[in-house]
C-alpha positions as CSV (number, residue, x, y, z in Angstrom):
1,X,36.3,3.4,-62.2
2,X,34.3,2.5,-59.1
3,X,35.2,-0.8,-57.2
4,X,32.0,-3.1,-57.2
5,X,32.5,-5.6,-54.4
6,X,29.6,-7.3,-55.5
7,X,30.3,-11.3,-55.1
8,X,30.9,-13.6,-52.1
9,X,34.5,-13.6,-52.7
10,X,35.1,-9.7,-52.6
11,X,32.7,-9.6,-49.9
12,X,35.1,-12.0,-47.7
13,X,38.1,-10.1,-48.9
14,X,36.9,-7.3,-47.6
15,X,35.7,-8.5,-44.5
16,X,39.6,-10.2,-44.4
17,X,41.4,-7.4,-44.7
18,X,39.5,-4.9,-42.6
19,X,39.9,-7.2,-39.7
20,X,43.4,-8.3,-40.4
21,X,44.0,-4.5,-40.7
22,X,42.6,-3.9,-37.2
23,X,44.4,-6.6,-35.9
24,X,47.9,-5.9,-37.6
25,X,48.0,-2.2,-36.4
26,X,46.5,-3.0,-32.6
27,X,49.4,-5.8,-32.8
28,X,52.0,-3.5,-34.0
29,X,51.2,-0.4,-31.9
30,X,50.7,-3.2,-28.9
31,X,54.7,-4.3,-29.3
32,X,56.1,-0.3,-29.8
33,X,54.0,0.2,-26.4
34,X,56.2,-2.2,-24.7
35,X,59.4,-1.1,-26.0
36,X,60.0,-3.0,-29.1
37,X,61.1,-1.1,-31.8
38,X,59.5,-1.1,-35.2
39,X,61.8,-3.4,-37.4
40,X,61.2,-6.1,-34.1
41,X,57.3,-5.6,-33.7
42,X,56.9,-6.0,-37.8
43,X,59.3,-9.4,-37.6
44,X,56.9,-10.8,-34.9
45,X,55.0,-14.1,-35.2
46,X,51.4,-12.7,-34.7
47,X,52.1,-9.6,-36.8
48,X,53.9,-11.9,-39.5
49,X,50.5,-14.1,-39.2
50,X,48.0,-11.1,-39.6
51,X,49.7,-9.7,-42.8
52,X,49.9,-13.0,-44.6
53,X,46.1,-13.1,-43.6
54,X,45.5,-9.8,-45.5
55,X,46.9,-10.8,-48.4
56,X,44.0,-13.1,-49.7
57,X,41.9,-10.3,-48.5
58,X,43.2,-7.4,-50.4
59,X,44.0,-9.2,-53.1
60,X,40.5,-10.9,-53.9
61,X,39.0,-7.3,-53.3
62,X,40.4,-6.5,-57.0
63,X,40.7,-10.2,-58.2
64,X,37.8,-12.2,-58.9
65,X,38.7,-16.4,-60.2
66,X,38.7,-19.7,-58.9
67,X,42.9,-19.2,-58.1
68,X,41.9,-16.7,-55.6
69,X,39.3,-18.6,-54.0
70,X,41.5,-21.5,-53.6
71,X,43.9,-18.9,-51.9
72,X,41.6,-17.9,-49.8
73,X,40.6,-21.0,-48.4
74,X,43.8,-22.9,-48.2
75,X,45.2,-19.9,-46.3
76,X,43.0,-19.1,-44.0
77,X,43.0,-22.9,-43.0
78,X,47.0,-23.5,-42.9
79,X,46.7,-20.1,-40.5
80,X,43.8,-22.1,-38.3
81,X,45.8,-25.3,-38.4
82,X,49.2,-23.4,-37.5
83,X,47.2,-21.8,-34.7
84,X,45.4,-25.1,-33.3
85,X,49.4,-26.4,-33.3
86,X,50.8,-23.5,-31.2
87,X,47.7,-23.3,-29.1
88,X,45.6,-25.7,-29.3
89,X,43.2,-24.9,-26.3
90,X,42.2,-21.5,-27.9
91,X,39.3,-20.6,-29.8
92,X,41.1,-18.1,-32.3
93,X,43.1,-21.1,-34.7
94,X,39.5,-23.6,-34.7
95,X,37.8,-20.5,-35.9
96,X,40.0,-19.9,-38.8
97,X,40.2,-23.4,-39.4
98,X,36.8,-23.5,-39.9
99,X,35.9,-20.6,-41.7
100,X,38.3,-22.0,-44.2
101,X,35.7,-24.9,-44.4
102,X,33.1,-23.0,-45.1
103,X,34.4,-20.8,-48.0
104,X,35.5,-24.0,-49.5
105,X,31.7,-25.3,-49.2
106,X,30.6,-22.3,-50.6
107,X,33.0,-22.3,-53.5
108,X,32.3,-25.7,-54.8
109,X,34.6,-27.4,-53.2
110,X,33.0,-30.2,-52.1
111,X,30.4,-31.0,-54.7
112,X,32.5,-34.2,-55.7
113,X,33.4,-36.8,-53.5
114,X,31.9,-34.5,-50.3
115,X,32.3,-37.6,-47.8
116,X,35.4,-38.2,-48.6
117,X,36.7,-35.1,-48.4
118,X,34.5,-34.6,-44.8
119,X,36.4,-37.1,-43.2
120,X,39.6,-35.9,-44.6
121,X,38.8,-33.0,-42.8
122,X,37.7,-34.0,-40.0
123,X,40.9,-36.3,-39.7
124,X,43.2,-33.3,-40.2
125,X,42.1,-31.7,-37.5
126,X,42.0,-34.0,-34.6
127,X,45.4,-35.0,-36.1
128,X,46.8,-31.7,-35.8
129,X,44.8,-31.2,-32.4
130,X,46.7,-34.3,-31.1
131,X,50.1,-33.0,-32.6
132,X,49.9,-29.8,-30.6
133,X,48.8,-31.5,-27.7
134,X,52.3,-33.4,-27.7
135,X,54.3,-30.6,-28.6
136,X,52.6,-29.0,-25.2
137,X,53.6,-31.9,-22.8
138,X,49.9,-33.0,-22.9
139,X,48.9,-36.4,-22.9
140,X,48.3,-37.3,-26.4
141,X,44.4,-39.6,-27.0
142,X,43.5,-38.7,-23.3
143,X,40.8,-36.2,-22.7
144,X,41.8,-34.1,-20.0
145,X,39.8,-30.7,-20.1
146,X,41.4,-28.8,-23.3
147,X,41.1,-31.8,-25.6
148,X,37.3,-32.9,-24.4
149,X,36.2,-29.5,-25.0
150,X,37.6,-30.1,-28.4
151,X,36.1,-33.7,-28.6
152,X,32.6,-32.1,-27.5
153,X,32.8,-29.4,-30.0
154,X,33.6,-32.1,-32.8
155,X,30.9,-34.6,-32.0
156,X,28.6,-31.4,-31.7
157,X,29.3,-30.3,-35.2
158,X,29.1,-34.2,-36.5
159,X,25.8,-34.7,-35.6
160,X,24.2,-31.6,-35.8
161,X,25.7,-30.0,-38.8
162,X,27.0,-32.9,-40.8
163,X,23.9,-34.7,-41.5
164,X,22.0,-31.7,-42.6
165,X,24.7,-30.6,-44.9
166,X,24.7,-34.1,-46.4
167,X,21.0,-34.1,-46.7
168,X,20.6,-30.9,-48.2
169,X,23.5,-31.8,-50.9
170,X,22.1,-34.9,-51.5
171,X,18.2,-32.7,-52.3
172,X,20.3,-30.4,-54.4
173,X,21.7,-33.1,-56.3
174,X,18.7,-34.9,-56.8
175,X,17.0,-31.8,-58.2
176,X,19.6,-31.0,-60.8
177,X,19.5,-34.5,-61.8
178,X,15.7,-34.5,-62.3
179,X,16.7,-31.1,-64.4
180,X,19.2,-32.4,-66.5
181,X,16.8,-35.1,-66.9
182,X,13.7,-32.8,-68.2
183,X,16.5,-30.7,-69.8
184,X,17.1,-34.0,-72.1
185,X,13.9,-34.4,-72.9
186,X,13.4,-31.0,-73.8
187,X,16.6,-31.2,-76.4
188,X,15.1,-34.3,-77.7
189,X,12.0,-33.3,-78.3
190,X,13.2,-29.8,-79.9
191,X,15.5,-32.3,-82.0
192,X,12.9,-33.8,-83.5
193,X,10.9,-31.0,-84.5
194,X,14.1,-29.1,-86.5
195,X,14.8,-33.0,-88.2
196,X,11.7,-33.6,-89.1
197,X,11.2,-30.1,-90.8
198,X,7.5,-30.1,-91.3
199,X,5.9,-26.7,-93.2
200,X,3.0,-25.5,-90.8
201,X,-0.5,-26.4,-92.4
202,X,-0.9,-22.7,-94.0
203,X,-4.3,-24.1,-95.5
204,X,-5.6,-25.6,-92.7
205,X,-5.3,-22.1,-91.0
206,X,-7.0,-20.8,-93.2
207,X,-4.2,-18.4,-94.8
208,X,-5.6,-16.7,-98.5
209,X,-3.0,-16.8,-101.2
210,X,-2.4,-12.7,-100.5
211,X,-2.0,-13.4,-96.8
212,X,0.6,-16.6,-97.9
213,X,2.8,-13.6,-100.2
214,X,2.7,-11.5,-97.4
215,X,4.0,-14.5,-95.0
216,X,6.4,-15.3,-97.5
217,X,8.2,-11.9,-97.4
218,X,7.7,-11.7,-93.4
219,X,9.4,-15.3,-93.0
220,X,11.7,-15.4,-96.0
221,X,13.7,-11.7,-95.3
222,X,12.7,-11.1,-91.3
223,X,11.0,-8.2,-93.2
224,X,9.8,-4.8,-91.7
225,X,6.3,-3.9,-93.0
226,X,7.8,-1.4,-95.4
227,X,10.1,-3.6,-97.1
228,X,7.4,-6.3,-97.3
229,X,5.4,-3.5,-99.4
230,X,8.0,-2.6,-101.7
231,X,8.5,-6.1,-102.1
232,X,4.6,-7.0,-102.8
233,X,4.1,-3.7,-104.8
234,X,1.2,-2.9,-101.9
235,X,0.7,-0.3,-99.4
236,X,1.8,-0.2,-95.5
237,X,-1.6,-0.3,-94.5
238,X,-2.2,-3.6,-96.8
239,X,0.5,-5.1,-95.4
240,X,-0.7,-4.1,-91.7
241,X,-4.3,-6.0,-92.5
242,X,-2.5,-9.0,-94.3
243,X,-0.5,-9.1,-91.2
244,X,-3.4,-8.7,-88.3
245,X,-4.8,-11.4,-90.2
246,X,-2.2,-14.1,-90.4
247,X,-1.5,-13.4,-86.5
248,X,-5.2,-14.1,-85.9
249,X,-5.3,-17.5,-88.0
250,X,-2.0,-18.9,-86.8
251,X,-2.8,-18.1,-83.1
252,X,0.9,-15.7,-83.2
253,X,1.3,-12.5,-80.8
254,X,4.4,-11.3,-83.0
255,X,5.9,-11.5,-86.1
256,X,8.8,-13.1,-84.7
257,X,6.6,-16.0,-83.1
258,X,5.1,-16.2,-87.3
259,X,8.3,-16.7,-88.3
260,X,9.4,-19.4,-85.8
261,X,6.0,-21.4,-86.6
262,X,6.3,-20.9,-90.8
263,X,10.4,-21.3,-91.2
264,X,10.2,-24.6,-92.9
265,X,7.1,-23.4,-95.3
266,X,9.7,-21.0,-97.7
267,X,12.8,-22.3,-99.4
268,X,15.3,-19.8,-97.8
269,X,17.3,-19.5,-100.7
């Protein structure tokens, strides 16, 4: 059975584990260069942190629901945060923490209570930003160099970013509001024609008595032409002219259409 990696979520699984597999075995064959042996380099932090990064991947390659989504998400941002707390002045744990951001956008996440959850985010990271910067020796809510980059890059992504996403939800939801909206109409409307049950006008079309047996067959038993002439005791070809002519009178293109417009003329049973 071939593998179809066919959704967003397969395609960032992928994309997951063929980098984390690059990076585990440059990692690995990095620490055997410098003498380590193999049990050591395989109990190492980075190498411990690029195989539980490949297990979202591989696993949503084969694995396609909303559990493995979350998974993704939530670890790819707990490995960002981790990395923003052990080195917080690199580029490598805001990337992850971010990217984790972005999959949880594209999953849904933040359809509900999006502001909320914005600032929450927001929040986390400057918190953890500021917990690393303590554990460092740093001077913690004073922007020397490593932390104003970060402030930058925070303010940056506020007010560029953040206002357009916020816009462009707020469209979105406006449209499917306006959808529902018609889409309630619609069902009302629809509603109201099966309560009210009215017969189509047969002699205001126009419809002669041997076209109304023949529409009686057709609508009564979703009949083929042959069975509506073994019904009627008349040829194919009878039926075929009967038939021509009803679709002409009633404005139909099918029989199917015939049936839609004439199923409250017959008593079903």
């Amino acid at each position: 059975m071939r593998l179809k990696i066919d959704t967003m979520q397969k395609r960032v699984g992928l994309l997951i584990f063929t980098v984390g597999t690059y990076a585990l075995v440059m990692n690995i064959s990095q620490y055997l260069y410098d003498g380590s042996t193999l049990i050591h380099a395989l109990v190492r932090r980075e190498v411990l942190a690029d195989s539980l990064f490949l297990l979202p991947g591989f696993l949503s390659i084969f694995f396609e629901n909303r559990v493995m989504k979350l998974f993704q998400v939530l670890t790819i941002s707990l490995l960002g945060a981790a990395n923003i707390f052990t080195s917080y002045n690199e580029v490598y744990g805001p990337s992850l923490f971010f990217l984790g951001w972005l999959l949880a956008r594209q999953y849904g996440y933040f359809i509900r209570h999006k502001k909320i959850k914005y600032y929450l985010l927001v929040t986390f990271f400057v918190i953890v930003v500021q917990l690393s910067a303590y554990k460092n020796g740093k001077h913690v809510f004073i922007l020397n160099n490593e932390l104003l980059e970060f402030s930058v890059f925070l303010i940056i992504f506020t007010l560029v970013i953040w206002k357009d996403i916020l816009d462009r939800d707020e469209s979105l939801f406006k449209e499917n509001k306006r959808l529902r909206s018609d889409y309630t109409m619609l069902r009302k409307r629809v509603d109201t024609i099966e309560n009210d049950k009215k017969p189509y006008n047969l002699k205001a079309a126009k419809i002669s008595p041997a076209e109304e047996r023949v529409l009686r067959v057709l609508v009564k038993y979703k009949a083929s032409n042959k069975e509506i002439a073994e019904r009627l005791n008349i040829s194919e070809s009878t039926v075929k002219l009967h038939l021509y002519n009803i679709f002409n009178k009633l404005g139909a293109d099918n029989r199917f259409s015939v049936i839609d417009l004439c199923q409250y003329n017959f008593d079903s049973h």
